[in-house]
N, C-alpha and C positions, 0 to 999 in steps of 0.2 A: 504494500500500500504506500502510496507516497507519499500521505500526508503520517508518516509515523516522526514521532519523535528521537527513533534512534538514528544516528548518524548514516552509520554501516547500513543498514537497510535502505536508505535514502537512496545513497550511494548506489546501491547495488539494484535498484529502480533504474538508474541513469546507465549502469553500466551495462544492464539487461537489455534495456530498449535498445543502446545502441549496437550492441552486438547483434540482433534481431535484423534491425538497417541491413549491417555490411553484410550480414548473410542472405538477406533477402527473404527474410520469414516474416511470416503473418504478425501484427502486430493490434494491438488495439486501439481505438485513438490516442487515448494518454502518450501510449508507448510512440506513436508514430509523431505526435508533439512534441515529447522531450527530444527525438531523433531530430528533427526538425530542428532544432533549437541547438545542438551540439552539433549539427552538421554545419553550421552557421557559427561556429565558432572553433574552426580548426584548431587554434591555439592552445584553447582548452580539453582537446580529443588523446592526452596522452591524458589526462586526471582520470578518466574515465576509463583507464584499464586497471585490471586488478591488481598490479603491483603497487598501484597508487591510492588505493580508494582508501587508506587508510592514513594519508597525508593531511597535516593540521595547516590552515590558512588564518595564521594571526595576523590582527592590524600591524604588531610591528613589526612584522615579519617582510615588509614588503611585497607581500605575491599576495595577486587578486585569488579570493577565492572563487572559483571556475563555479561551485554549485548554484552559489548564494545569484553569483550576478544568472546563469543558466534559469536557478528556480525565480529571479524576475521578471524576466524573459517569459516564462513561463503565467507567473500573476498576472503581467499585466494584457498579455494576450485573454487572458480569462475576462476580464474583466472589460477589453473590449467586445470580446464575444456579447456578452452581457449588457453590456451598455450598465455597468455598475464600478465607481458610483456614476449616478443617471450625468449623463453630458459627455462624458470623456472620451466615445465614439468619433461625437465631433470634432472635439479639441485632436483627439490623433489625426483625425481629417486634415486640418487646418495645420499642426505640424509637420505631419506628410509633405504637406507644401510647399513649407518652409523646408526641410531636410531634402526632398528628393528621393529620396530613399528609403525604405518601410523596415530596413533594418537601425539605419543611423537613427529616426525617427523614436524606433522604442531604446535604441543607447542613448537619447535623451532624454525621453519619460522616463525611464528606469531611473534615473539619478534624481527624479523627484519623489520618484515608489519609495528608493530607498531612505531619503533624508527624512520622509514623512515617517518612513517604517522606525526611525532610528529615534525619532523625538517619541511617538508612541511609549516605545521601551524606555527611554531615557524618562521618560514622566510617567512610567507603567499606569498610562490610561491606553485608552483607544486608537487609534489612527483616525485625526483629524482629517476628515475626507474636504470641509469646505479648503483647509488649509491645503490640502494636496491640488486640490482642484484650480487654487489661482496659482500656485504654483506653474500648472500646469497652462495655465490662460496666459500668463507672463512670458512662456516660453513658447507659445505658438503667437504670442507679436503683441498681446492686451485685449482687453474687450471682453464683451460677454459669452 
């Protein structure tokens, strides 16, 4: 399951799917999502073997962790699937525009998912959605 708490299991979600890909076998959507998502970030396709899944990604560590930025790749596609929170469809619209590119687009938003996801934890309340939300207005150019 992917939404598990334990590390290793996560891990082993990402490493399954993509193993799945390069062999060519059936997948289910999840699985062909997170493929999706690590196929689109080559950089990241050696964390994803099993010599590695068990590699720690501290902030001072200097190295991105591959899941973390993968599994917002992953949110925030969900979340325009959904159109939740309500408007952000648009606003990636209107980014898309701006960026060109539907990938550069969500390594934009991503970096508002995350700072919003970051003050949540830092203030163990919730994820301020208005606050993510002009965040996100600001960086497709202002406005409503």
């Amino acid at each position: 399951m992917i939404f598990s708490q334990d590390r290793d299991s996560l891990r082993r979600v990402y490493r399954d799917a993509w193993q799945k890909r390069t062999k060519g076998l059936p997948m289910s959507p999840l699985e062909t999502g997170i493929a999706d998502v690590i196929a689109e970030h080559p950089e990241y396709q050696a964390a994803i073997s099993e010599d590695a899944l068990e590699a720690d990604y501290l902030p001072d560590g200097g190295q991105a962790n591959p899941y973390l930025h993968m599994g917002l790749h992953l949110g925030l596609r969900e979340q325009l699937a959904t159109d939740r929170p309500p408007g952000i469809a648009q606003l990636h619209r209107r980014i898309l525009a701006r960026a060109g590119e539907r990938h550069e687009a969500e390594h934009r938003m991503i970096e508002c998912l995350a700072e919003t996801l970051w003050e949540a934890q830092a203030g163990n309340a919730p994820p301020d959605e208005g606050r993510y939300l002009e965040r996100l207005r600001q960086l497709a150019g202002g406005g409503a």
